[in-house]
RODO-2510 file (C-alpha; in nm, 4 decimals, decimal comma):
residues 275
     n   res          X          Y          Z
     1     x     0,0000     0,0000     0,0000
     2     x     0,2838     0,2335     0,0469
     3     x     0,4273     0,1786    -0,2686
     4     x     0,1273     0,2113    -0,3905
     5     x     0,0556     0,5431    -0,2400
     6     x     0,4113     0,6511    -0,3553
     7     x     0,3187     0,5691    -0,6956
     8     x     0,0169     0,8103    -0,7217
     9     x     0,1901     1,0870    -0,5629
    10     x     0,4697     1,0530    -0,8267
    11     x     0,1920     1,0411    -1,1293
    12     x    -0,0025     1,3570    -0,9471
    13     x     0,3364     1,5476    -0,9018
    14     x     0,4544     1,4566    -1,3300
    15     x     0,0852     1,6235    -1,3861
    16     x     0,1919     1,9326    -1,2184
    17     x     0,5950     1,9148    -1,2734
    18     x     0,5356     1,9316    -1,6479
    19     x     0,4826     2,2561    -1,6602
    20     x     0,8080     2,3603    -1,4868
    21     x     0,9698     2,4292    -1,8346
    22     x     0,6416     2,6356    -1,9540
    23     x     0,6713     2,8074    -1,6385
    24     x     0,9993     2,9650    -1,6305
    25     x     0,9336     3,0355    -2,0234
    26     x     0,6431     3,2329    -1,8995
    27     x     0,8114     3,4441    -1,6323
    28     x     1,0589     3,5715    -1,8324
    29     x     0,7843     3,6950    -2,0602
    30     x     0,5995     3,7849    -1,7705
    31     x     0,8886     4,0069    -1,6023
    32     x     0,9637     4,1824    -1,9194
    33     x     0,5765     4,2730    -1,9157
    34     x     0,5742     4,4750    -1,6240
    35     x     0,9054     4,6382    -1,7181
    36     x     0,7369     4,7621    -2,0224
    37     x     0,4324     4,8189    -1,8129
    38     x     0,6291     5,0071    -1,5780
    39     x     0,8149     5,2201    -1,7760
    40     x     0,5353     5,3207    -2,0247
    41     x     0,3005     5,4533    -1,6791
    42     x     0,2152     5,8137    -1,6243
    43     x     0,2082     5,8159    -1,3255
    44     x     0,3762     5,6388    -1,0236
    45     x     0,0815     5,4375    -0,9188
    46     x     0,0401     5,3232    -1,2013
    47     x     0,3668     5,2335    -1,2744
    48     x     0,3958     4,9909    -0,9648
    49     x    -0,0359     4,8552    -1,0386
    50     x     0,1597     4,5918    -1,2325
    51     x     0,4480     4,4716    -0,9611
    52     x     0,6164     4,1587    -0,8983
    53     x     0,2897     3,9811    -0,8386
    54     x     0,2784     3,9411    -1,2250
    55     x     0,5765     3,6338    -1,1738
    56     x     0,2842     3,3845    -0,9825
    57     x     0,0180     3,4592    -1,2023
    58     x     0,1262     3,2506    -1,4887
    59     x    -0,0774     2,9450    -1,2812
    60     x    -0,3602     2,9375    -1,5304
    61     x    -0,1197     2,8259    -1,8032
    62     x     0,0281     2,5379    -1,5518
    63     x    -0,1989     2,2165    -1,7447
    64     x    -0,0664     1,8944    -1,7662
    65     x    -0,2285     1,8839    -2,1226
    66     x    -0,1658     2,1852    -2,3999
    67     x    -0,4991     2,4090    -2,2827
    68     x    -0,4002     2,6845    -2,4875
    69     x    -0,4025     2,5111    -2,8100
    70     x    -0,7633     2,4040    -2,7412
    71     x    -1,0624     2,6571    -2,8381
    72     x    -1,3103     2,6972    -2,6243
    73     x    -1,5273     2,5163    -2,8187
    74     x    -1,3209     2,2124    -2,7906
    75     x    -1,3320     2,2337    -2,4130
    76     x    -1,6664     2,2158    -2,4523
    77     x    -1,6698     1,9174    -2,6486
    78     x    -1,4211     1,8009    -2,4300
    79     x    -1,6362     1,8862    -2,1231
    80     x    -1,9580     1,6753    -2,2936
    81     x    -1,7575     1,3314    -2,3616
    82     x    -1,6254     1,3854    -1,9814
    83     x    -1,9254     1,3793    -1,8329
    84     x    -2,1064     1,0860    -2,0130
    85     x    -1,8049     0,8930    -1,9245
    86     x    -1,8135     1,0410    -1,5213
    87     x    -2,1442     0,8912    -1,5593
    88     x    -2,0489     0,5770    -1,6800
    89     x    -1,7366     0,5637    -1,4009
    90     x    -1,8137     0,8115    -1,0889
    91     x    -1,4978     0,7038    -0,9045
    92     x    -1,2416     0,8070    -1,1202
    93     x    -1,0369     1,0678    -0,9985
    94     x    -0,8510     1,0824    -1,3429
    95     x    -1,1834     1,2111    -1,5238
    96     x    -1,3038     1,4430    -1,2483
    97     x    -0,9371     1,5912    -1,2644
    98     x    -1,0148     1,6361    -1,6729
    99     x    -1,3251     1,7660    -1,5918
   100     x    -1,1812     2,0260    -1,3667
   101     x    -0,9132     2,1052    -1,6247
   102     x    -1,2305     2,1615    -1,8660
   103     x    -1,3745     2,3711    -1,6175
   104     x    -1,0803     2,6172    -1,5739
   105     x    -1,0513     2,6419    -1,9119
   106     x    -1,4447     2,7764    -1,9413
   107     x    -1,3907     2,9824    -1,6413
   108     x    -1,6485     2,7843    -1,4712
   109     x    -1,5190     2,8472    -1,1416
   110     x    -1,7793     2,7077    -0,9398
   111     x    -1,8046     2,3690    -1,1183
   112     x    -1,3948     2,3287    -1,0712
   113     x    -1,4253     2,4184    -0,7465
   114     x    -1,6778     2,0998    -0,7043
   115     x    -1,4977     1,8508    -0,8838
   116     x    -1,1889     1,9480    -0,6753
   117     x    -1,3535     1,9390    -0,3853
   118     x    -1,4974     1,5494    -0,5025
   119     x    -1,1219     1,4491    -0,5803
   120     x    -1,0124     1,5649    -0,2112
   121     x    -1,3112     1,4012     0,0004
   122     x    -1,2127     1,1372    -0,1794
   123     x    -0,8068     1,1821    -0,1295
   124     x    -0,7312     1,4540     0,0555
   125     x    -0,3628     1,4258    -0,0344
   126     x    -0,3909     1,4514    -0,3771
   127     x    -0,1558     1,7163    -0,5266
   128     x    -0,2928     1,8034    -0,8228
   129     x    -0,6712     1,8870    -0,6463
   130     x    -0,4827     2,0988    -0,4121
   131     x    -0,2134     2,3015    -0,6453
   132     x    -0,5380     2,3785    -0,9071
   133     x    -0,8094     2,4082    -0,6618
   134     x    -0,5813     2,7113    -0,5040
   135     x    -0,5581     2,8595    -0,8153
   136     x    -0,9362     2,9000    -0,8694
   137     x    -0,9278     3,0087    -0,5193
   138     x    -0,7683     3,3442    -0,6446
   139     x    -0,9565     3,3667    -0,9203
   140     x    -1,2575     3,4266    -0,6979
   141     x    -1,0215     3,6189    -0,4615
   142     x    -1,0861     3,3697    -0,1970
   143     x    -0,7190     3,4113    -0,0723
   144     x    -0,7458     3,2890     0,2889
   145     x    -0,8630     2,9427     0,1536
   146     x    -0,5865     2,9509    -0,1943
   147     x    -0,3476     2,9853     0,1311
   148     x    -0,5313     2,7021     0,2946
   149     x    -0,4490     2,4903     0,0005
   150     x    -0,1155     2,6206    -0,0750
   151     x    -0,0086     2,5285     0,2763
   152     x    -0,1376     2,1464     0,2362
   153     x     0,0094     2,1139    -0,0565
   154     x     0,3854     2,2244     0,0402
   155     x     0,3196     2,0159     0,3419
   156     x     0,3226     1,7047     0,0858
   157     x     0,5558     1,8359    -0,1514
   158     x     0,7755     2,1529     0,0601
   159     x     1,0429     2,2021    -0,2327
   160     x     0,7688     2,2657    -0,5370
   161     x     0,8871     2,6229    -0,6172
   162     x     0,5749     2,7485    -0,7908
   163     x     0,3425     2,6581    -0,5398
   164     x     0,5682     2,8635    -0,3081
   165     x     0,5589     3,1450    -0,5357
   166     x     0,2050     3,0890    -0,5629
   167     x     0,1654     3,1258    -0,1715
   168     x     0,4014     3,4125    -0,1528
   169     x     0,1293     3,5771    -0,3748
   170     x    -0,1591     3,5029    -0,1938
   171     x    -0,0005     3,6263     0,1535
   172     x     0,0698     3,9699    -0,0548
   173     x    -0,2898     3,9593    -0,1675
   174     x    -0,4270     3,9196     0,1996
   175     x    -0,1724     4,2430     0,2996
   176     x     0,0593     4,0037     0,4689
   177     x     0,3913     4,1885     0,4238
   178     x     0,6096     4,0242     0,6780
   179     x     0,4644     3,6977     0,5420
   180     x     0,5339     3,7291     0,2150
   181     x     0,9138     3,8434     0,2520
   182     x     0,9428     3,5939     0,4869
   183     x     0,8044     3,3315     0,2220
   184     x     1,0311     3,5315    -0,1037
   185     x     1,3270     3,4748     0,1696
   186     x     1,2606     3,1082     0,2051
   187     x     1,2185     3,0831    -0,1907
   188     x     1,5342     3,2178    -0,2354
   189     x     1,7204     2,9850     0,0424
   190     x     1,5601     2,6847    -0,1036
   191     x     1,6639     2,7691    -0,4640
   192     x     1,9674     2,9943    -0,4527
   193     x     2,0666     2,8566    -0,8517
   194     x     1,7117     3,0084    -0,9427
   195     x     1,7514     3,3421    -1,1169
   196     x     1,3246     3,3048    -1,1062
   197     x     1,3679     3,3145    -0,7375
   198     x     1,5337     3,6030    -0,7107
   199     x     1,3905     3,8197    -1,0039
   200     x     1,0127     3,7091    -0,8299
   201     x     1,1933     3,8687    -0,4482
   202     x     1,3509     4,1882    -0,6299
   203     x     1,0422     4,2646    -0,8226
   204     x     0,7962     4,2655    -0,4981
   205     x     1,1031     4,4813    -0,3280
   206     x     1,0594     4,7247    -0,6242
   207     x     0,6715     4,7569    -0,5761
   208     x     0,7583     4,8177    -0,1811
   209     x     1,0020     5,0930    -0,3203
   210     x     1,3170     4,8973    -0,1141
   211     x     1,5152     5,0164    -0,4218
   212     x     1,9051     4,9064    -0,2651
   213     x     1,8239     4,5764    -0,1801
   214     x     1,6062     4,5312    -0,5072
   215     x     1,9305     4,6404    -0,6880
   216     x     2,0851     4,3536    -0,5551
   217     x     1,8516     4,0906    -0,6311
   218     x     1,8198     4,2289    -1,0044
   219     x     2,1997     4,1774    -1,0281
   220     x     2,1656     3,8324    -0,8482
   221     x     1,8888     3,7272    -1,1287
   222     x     2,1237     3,9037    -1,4199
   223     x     2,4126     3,6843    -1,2894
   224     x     2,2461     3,3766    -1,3423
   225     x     2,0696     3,4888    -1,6227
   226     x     2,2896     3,7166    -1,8131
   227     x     2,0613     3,7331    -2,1376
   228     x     1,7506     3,7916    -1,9831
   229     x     1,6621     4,1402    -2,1171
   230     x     1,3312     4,1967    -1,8788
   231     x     1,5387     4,1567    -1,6032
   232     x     1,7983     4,4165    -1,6668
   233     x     1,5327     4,7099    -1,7847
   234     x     1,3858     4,5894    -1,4951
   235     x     1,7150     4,7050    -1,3244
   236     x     1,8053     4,9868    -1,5279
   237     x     1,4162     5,1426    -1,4775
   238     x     1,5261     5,2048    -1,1093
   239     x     1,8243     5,3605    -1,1814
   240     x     1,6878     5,5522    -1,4286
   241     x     1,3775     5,6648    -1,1599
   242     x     1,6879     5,7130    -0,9260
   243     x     1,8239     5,9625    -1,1911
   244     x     2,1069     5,7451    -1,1248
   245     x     2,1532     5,7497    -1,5716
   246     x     2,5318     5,6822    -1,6027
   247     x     2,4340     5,3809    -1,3893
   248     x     2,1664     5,2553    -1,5888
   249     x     2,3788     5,3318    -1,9350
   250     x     2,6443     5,1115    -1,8313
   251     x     2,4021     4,8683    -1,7340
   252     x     2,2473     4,8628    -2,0576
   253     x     2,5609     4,8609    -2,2336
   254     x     2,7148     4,6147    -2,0860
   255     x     2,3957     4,3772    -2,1620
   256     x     2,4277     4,4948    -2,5340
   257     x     2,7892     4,3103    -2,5289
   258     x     2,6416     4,0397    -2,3506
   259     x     2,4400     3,9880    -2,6109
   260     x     2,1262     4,1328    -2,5776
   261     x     1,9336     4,3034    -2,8892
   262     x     1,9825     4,6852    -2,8976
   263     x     1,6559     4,7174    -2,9760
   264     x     1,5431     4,5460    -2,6591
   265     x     1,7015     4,8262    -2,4748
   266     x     1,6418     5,0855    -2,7147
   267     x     1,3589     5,2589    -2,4861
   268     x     1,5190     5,2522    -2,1721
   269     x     1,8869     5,3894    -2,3900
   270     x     1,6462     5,6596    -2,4830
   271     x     1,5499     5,7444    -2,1397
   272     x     1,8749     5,7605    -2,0057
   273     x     1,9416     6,0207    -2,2675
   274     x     1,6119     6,2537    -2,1582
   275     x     1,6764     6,2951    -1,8225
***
């Protein structure tokens, strides 16, 4: 029975672990968002509206399957043959997991939120209920029970580092602050290789306006990502709001000889010449 038990952990943690790859593909996309975001703003508030929170919220593209390359009409169709076989087989976790996936994918909230809560009377241990059913927990802003889940999860499975930054979102959601460094601290201890891990700590430390220490975590993310343009504009848009514009040149420079695109860095060259 234990091996057996081992077994289904291991096929509920490959459902969720295969999106590792899409996810860090997804951050850096993500990141160099909200540097664009931030440096196009008006107005300061704006600029910081889209902060490091941005880096969790990739979750809805975490599927085992490929749910972007299925219309919405297909999840439909997909939702229809589901059901008549649910009907056919009411125990199977596997389909009510589909079914959930189907769900998300419809924004049908509610109805995930059932068939999640099905899988865990059922299993109350199994991953791949818990990691989704927090993320339509934030969808309908229920962040004290996303946290709920989060936690039970990382109980089961303490080194997953998205459902970490996934927590370390919710807690800044609920207005935790000491929480959530405290949880972006632990992220970083856990995965000090991760240049993820520290871009997803130095963004939330620019939306706080802790610009020194955000500096640092910048250059810790550049280090182990030298070619990752979103992360140095995201660098050089501090200096630059520090009117601290040699700074930010060199920085930008030095990424060009890296091997960055000019033209990746062309706004931010341009803004170092205005001020």
């Amino acid at each position: 029975m234990i091996q057996t038990n081992k077994m289904i952990q291991m096929k509920q943690m490959r459902q969720i672990m295969i999106s590792r790859a899409r996810f860090c593909t997804c951050l850096v996309i993500i990141i160099t968002n909200y540097s664009l975001t931030f440096g196009r703003a008006c107005s300061r508030s704006a600029k910081l509206k889209h902060a490091w929170l941005c880096s969790y919220l990739i979750a809805a593209f975490l599927f085992p399957n490929s749910a972007s390359a299925q219309t919405r009409q297909q999840w439909r169709d997909s939702l229809e043959v589901l059901n008549a076989k649910i009907g056919r087989d009411p125990n199977n976790l596997n389909l009510h997991l589909l079914k959930a996936e189907a769900n998300i994918n419809l924004e049908q909230w509610d109805y995930a939120l059932a068939e999640y809560g099905k899988i865990l009377h059922a299993d109350e241990k199994n991953l791949a209920a818990l990691y989704f059913r927090a993320y339509v927990h934030i969808q309908q802003h229920h962040y004290d029970l996303a946290r709920v889940d989060y936690e039970s999860f990382l109980r089961l499975q303490p080194q997953h580092f998205e459902a970490r930054l996934g927590l370390a979102h919710v807690l800044q959601k609920m207005g935790r602050k000491m929480d959530t460094v405290d949880e972006l601290n632990r992220i970083v201890q856990m995965f000090p290789d991760s240049a993820d891990a520290y871009a997803a700590r130095a963004a939330y430390e620019t939306e706080q306006k802790q610009y020194d220490i955000a500096l640092y975590d910048w250059d810790e993310a550049i280090r182990r990502r030298p070619l990752n343009s979103g992360y140095v504009v995201s660098k050089a848009d501090i200096l630059i709001t520090l009117y601290r514009m040699d700074e930010a040149r060199r920085e930008l420079n030095a990424a060009i000889k890296r091997g960055i695109p000019r033209y990746a860095l062309k706004e931010w060259l341009d803004k170092c010449k205005m001020k």
